[in-house]
C-alpha positions in Angstrom: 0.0 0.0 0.0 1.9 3.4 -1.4 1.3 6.6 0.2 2.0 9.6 -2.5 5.1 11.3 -0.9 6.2 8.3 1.6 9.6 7.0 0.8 8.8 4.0 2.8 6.1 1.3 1.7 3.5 -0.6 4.1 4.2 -4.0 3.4 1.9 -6.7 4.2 4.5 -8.7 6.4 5.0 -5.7 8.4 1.0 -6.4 9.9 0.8 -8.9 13.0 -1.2 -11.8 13.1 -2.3 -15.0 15.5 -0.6 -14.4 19.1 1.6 -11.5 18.1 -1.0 -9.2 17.1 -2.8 -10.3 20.4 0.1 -9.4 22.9 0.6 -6.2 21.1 -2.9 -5.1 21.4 -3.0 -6.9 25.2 0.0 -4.9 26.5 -1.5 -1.4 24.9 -4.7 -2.5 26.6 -3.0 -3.1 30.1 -0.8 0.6 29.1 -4.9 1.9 28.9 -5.8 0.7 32.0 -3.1 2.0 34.1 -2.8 5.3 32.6 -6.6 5.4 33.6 -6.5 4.2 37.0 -3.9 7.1 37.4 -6.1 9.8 35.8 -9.3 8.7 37.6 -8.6 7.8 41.5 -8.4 11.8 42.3 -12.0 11.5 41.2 -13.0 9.2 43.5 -10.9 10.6 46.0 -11.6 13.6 45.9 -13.4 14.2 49.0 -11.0 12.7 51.2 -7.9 15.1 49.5 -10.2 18.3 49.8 -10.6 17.3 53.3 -6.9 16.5 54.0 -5.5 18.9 52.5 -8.3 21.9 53.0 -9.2 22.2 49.4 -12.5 24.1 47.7 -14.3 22.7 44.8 -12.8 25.2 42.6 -9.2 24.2 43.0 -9.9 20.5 42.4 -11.5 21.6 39.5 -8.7 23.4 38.7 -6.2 20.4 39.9 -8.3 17.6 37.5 -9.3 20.2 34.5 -6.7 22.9 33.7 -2.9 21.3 35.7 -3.7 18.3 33.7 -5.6 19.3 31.0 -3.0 22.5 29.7 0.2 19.8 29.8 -1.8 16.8 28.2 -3.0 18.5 25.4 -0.3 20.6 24.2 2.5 17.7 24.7 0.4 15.3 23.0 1.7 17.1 19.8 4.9 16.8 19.8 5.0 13.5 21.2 2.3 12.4 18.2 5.2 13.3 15.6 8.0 11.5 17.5 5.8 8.4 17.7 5.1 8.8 13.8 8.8 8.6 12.9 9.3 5.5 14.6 9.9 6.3 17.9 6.5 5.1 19.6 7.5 2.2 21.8 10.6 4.3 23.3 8.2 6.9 23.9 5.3 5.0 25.8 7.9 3.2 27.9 9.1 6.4 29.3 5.8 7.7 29.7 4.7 5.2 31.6 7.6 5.6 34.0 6.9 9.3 34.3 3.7 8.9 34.8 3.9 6.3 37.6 6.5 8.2 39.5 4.2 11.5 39.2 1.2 9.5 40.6 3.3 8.2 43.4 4.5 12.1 44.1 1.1 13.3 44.4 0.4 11.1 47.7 3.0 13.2 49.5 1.2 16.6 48.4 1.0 19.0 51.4 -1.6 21.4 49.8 -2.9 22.6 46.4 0.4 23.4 44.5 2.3 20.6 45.1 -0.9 18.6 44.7 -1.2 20.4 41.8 2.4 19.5 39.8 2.0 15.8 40.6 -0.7 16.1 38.2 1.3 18.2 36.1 3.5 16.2 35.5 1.1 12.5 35.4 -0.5 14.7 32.4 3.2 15.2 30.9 3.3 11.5 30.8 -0.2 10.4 29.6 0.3 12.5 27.1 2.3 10.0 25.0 0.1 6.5 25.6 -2.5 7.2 23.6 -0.5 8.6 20.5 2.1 6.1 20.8 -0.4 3.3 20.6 -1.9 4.2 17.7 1.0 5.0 16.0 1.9 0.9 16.7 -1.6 -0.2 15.6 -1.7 1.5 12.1 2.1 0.1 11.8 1.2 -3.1 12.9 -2.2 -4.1 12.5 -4.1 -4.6 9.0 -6.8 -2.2 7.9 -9.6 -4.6 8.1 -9.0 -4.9 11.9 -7.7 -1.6 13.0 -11.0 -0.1 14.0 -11.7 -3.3 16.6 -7.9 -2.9 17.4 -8.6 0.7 18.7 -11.5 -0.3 20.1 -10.0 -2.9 22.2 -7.2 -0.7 23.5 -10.0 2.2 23.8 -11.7 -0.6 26.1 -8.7 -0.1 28.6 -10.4 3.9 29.6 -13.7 2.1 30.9 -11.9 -0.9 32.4 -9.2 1.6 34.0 -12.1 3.9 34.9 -13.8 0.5 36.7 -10.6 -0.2 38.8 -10.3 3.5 39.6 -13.6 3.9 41.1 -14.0 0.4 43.0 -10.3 -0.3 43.6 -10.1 3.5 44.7 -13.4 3.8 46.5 -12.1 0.6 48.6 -8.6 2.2 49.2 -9.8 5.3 49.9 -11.8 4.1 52.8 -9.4 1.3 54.2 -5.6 1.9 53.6 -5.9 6.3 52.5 -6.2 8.4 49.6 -2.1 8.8 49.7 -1.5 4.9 50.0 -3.6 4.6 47.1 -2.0 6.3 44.9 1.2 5.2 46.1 0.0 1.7 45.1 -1.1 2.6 42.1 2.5 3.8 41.2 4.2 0.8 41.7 1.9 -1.1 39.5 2.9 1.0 37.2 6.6 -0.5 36.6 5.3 -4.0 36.3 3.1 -2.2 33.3 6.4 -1.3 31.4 8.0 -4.1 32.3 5.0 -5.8 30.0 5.5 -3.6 27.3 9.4 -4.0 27.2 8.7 -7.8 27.0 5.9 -8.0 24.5 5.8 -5.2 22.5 8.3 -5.6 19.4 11.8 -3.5 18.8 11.0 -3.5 15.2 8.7 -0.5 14.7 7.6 0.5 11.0 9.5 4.0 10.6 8.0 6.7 7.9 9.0 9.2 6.0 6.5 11.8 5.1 6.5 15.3 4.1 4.3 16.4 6.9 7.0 14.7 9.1 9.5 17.5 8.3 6.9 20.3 9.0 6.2 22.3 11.7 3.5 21.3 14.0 2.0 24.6 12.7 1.9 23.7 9.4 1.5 20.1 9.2 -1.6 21.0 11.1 -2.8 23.4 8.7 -2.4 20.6 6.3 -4.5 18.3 8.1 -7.2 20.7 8.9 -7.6 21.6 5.1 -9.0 18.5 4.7 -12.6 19.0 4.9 -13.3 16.4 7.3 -11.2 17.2 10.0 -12.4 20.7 11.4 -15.9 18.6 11.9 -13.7 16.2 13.7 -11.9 18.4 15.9 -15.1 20.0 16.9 -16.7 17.2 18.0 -14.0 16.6 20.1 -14.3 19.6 21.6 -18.1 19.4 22.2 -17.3 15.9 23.8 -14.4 17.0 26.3 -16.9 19.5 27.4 -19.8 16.6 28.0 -17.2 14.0 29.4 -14.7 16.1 31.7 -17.0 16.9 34.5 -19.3 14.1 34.0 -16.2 12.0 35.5 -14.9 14.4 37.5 -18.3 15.7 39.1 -20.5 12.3 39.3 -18.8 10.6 41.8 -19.4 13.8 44.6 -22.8 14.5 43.3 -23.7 10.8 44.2 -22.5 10.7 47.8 -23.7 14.5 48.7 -27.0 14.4 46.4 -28.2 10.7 47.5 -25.8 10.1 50.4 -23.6 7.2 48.8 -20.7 5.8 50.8 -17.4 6.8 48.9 -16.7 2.4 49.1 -20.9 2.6 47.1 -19.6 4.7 44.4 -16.5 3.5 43.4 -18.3 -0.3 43.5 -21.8 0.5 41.3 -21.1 3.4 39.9 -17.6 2.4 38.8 -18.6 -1.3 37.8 -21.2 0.2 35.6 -19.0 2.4 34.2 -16.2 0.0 33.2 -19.5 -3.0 31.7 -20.8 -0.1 29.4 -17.5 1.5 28.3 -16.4 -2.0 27.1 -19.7 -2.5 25.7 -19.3 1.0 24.0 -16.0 0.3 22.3 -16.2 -3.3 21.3 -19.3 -2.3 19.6 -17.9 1.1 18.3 -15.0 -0.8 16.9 -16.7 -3.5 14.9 -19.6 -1.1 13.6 -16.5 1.4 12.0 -15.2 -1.9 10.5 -18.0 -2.5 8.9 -18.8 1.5 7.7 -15.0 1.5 5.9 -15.6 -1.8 4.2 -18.8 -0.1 2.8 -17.0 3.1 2.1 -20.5 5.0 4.3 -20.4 8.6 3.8 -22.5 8.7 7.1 -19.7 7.0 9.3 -20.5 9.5 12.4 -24.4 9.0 12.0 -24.3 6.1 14.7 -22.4 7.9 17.7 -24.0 11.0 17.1 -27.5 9.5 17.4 -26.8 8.1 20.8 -24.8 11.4 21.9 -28.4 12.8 21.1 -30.1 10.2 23.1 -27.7 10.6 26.2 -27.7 14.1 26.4 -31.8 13.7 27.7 -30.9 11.1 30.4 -28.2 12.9 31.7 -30.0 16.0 32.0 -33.1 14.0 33.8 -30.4 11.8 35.9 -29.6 15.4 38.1 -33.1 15.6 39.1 -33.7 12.0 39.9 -35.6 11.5 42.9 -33.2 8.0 43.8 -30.5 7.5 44.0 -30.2 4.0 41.9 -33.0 5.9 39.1 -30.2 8.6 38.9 -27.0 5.9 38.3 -29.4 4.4 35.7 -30.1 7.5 33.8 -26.2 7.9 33.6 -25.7 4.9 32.0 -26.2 6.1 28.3 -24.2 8.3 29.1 -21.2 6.1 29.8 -21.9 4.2 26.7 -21.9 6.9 24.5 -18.7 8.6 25.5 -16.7 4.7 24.4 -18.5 4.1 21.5 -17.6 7.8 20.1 -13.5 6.7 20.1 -13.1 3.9 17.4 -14.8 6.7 15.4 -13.7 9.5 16.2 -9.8 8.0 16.0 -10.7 5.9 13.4 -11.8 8.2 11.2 -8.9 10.5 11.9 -6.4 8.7 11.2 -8.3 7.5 7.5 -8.2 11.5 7.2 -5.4 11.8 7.9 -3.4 9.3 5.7 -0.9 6.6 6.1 1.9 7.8 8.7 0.3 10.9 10.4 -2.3 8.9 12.0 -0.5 9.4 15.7 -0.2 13.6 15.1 -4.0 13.3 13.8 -4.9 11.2 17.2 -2.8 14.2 18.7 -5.0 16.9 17.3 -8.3 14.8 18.3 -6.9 14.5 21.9 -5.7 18.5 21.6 -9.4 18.9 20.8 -11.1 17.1 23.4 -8.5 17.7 26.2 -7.3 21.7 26.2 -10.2 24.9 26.4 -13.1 21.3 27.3 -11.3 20.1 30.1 -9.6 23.1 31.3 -12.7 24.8 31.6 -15.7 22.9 32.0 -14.2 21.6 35.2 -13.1 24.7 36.9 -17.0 26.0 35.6 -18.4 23.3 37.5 -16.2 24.0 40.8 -16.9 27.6 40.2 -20.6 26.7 40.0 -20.7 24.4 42.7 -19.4 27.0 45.1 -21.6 29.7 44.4 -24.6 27.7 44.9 -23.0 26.5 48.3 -22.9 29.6 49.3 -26.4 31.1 48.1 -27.9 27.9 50.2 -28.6 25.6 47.2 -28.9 22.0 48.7 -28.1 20.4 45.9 -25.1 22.5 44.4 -23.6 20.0 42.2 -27.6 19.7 39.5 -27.3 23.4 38.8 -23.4 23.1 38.1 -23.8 20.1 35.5 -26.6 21.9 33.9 
């Protein structure tokens, strides 16, 4: 398969098959996981740190939404074209060892800033997983398949946010919010010890034009393709729906309907992780099946359940139970999984043979900068200003 302007050619012996392809995708899955567990146990910790460490609502929207949200999205960039030229496995394994060591720094915080780097600098090395990955999958993995390969290392955000919540929830009320996370750390060395063992040395290496751009123009490039501003502003659109849906959910539970931190992590977090591999497995196999038929409607399906899950949300704030109001969430953590095989997917066919990993940087630039710097901190902002003015339930009017 040629790609005008690519000096090197995709060969069909550079794809894995049988047990190869299934470690590769396995040890991205398990990369997944990890790097979700890290991003998601300050959610479910979060009232235990703001009591610890004296925090308001507004700075741990500030802590989950703009310290990691600023660093993730802008490094993602760079690290996207690094990954491109060949360098993706080097790249994730230091990630990952960045990221783990950040994590572990975060349960000595003493108060918001320090609290505040550790994520800083867990955002630094997240940034590189998901752009890294990909970059292996479109080297490695045939056409037919890719979409169900994304979707199956996409499945690691709903499986990571599962062990988050219900792992977290329990650690959070046993062993400490700071033990937690210093757990969590450690588990994140026998992660790269996985990748170093099954994740190949031989990496397919390209040599395209937009690889000897600038980031400023090889995005112009990509974004004069007529497809890809839609893209991008989807993303947008979802990091605004997603960010404080996972960062906010968890409290509204236990102050709204008076959940148990140990009750939300379990139901709330099992749910999460069933759906969200629901959501991608499905995704993945329905965008196989829309590029073998060449659809020029390949968004219509996630779009129609975004539609869908933007009604239950809305009438989950304003449930009278707490269990109706966990149920009425649930589209919503459907939707959100199902959305990435497409909305990757279809980047990276935009985008062409060897810039898929700087177009998964662009989507994740999207999704992750102005959405989840700000619709965060608007919640916290939100939140407080209802506390104040009396509002029992502060956290409805906030997610509204």
């Amino acid at each position: 398969m040629k790609n005008k302007g690519t000096l090197r050619i995709v060969q069909k012996e550079d794809w894995l098959y049988g047990w190869r392809r299934t470690a590769l995708l396995l040890a991205l899955l398990l990369v997944t996981i990890f790097s979700q567990v890290d991003r998601i146990l300050p959610f479910i910790l979060a009232e235990s740190i703001k009591a610890d460490l004296h925090l308001t609502d507004t700075q741990l929207g500030l802590i989950s939404g703009l310290a990691f949200s600023v660093c993730y999205s802008l490094a993602s960039l760079p690290l996207a074209r690094l990954a491109d030229r060949g360098w993706a496995k080097p790249i994730l394994v230091w990630c990952i060892v960045l990221w783990s060591i950040m994590t572990g720094a975060g349960g000595l915080a003493t108060g918001f800033l320090t609290l505040a780097l550790s994520r800083f600098g867990v955002a630094l090395g997240e940034a590189g997983g998901t752009p890294a990955s990909h970059a292996l999958i479109t080297a490695k993995i045939s056409e037919k398949f890719r979409g169900r390969a994304i979707g199956l290392t996409a499945m690691g955000i709903p499986l990571g946010t599962m062990l988050g919540f219900a792992l977290g929830g329990y650690a959070g009320d046993t062993i400490g919010w700071r033990n937690a996370l210093f757990a969590v750390a450690g588990l994140g060395f026998v992660v790269v010890m996985v990748v170093l063992a099954f994740v190949g040395a031989r990496v397919f290496k390209t040599h395209s034009p937009v690889n000897n751009q600038n980031l400023f123009k090889a995005g112009k490039a990509l974004f004069a393709k007529p497809a890809f501003p839609w893209l991008f502003a989807t993303a947008h659109l979802l990091g605004f729906a997603s960010a404080p849906f996972y960062i906010f959910t968890a409290p509204f539970l236990i102050r709204q309907h008076g959940f148990t931190t140990s009750e939300v992590g379990l139901f709330f977090g099992v749910l999460q992780g069933l759906m969200g591999i629901a959501g991608t497995i499905l995704g993945g196999r329905l965008f196989d099946k829309a590029v073998g038929r060449s659809s020029a409607r390949i968004m219509n399906p996630p779009a129609f359940l975004l539609l869908f899950t933007a009604l239950t949300t809305c009438l989950a704030l304003f449930a009278p139970t707490g269990w109706m109001s966990i149920a009425l969430f649930v589209p919503a953590m459907l939707s959100f999984a199902f959305l990435l095989p497409f909305a990757f997917g279809t980047g990276h066919l935009v985008a062409g043979e060897g810039k898929q990993a700087f177009a998964t940087g662009l989507i994740l630039l999207g999704s992750g900068l102005l959405p989840a710097a700000l619709a965060p901190l608007l919640t916290g902002l939100i939140s407080d200003m209802a506390t104040e003015a009396g509002s029992h339930n502060v956290y409805r009017w906030a997610f509204w």
